[in-house]
N, C-alpha and C positions, 0 to 999 in steps of 0.2 A: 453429453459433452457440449461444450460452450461454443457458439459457432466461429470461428474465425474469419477474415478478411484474405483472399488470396495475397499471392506474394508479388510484385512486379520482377522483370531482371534485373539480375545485378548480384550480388554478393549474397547470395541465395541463404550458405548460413548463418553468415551475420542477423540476416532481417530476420531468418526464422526464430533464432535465436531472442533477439530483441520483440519478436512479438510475441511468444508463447511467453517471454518473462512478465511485461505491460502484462500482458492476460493474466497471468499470478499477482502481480502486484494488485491488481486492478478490482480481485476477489470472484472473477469468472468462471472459477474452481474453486471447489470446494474443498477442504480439508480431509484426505483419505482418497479421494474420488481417482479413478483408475483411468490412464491415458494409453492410449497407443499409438502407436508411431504410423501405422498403415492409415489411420483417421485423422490422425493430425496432416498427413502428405496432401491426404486429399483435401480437406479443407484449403489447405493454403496453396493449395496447385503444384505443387512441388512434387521431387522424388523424394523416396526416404532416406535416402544419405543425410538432404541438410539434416533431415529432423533428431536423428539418429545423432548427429555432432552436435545440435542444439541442445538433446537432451542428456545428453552424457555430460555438456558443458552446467545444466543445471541440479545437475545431479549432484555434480563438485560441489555449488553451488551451496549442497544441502535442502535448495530450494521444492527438488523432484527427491526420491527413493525407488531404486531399482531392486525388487526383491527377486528377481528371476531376469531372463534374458528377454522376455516378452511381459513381463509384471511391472508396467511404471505408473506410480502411484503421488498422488500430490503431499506433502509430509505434514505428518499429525504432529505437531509439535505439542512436546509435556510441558505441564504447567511452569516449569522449569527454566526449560529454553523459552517459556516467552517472557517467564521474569526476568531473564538475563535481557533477552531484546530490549525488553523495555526501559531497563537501567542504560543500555549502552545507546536506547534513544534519545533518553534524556541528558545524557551528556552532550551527542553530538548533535541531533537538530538543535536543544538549546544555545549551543556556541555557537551557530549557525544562523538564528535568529536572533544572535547580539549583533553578530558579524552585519547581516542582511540589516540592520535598524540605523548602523553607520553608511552603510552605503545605497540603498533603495533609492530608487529615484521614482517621482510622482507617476509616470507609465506603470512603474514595477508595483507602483504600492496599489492603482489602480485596477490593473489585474487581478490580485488576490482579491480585493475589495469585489471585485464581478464574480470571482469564482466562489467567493462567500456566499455569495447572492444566490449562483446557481445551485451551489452544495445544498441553501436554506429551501429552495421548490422543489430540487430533486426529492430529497429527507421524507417529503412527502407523499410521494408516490410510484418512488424505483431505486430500490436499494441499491441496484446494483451500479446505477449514473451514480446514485451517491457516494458512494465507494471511488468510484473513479474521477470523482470532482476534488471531494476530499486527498486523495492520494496524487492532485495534480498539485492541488493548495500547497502542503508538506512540501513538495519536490519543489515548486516555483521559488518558496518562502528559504528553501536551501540554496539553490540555484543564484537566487541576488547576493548570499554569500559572497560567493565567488571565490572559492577554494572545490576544484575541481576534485582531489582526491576525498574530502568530506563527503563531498554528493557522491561520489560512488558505495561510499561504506554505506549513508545513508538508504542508497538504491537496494542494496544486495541483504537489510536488513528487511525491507519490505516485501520482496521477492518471496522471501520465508513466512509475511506474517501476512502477505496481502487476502489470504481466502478466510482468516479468522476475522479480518476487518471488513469483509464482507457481511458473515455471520455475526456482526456486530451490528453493524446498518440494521442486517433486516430483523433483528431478537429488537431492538429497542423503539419503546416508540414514536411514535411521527413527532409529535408535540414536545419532546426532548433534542431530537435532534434538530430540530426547527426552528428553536426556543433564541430569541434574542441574548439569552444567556449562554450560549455556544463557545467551547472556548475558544474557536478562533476569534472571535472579537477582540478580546484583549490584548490579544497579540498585533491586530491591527493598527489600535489605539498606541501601542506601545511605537510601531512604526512610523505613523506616523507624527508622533515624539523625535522621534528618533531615542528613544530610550531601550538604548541596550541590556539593560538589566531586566527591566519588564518585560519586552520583547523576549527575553530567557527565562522570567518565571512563567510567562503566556503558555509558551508551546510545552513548557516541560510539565505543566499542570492539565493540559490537553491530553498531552501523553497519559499523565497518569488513570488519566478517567478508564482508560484503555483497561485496568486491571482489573475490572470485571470479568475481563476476557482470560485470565489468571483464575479467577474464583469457577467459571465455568470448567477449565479445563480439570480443574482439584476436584470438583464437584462430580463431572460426568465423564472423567477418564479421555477427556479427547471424544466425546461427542455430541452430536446435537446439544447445542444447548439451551437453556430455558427462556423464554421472552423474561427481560427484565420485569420488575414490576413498576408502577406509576401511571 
């Protein structure tokens, strides 16, 4: 199990909440990979009550799967549900990145532009910072939106798909994700255009690259899946 960061005081199940989600998003967990509540406590210092209302809150979520009273398990999603994700990402991160290309400001655009940067070192030798460089990228490039209710759809769709974009990082290899050809580039270039419609073909064709992760799931039923080839 992935190791987590204690919890400071304060709103105990909020944070627990909000951290075991980041850790889903983030691809820290694996797809199927079995959680318990008495290991999660301790990890983050806590009792298991928050963890216990954190996970039941991501459970709703669809994010977790509770097969028994003491069975929580991280959810395999069918080939299925992540084609469905991935249409209903390309709707809204792309409105999101018209949105953001109208309003970005040189700080905001900067940002992504570093976090490009660190995504392209990571790519090369820690799947799992890459994962979570990528998955800050997406959210930041939401975030200069500025439609608070999109970034949460957006949130709550990654929460579901964040351990198979994990397993994405690390099946592919270095020299693709690395590759000056990456699609967040064009999405930069679009922004700092300011060109809203490219900034919406960028990310929505970045999305798409994703449905390999569709061909794995058809292919291997929901598991392990094969290093690309190239």
């Amino acid at each position: 199990m992935s190791q987590l960061p204690k919890i400071a005081k304060g709103n105990l199940s909020e944070q627990v909440y909000a951290t075991i989600r980041a850790s889903l998003m983030d691809g820290r967990y694996e797809p199927g990979e079995r959680l318990t509540i008495a290991a999660l406590a301790e990890q983050l210092g806590v009792s298991i009550t928050p963890v216990r209302e954190a996970i039941f809150r991501l459970v709703s979520e669809r994010a977790l799967e509770m097969r028994a009273a003491t069975s929580i398990h991280v959810r395999r999603l069918t080939a299925a549900e992540l084609r469905e994700i991935q249409i209903i990402r390309k709707h809204l991160e792309g409105e999101a990145a018209a949105q953001a290309a109208q309003k970005i400001g040189r700080a905001g655009l900067k940002h992504l532009e570093d976090l490009q940067e660190a995504f392209a070192h990571a790519a090369a030798s820690d799947p799992l910072e890459a994962s979570r460089v990528n998955r800050e990228f997406h959210f930041r490039l939401a975030e200069a939106a500025e439609m608070p209710l999109l970034y949460a759809t957006i949130e709550s769709m990654w929460a579901q798909m964040g351990p198979l974009i994990h397993l994405y990082h690390l099946n592919t290899p270095k020299r693709v994700l690395a590759s000056g050809d990456h699609g967040h580039y064009p999405v930069l270039r679009a922004l700092a255009a300011g060109d809203a419609e490219a900034a919406r073909a960028g990310i929505q064709a970045d999305i798409g690259v994703g449905s390999v992760m569709v061909d794995w799931l058809e292919a291997k039923g929901a598991s392990e899946p094969a290093p690309l080839a190239g």
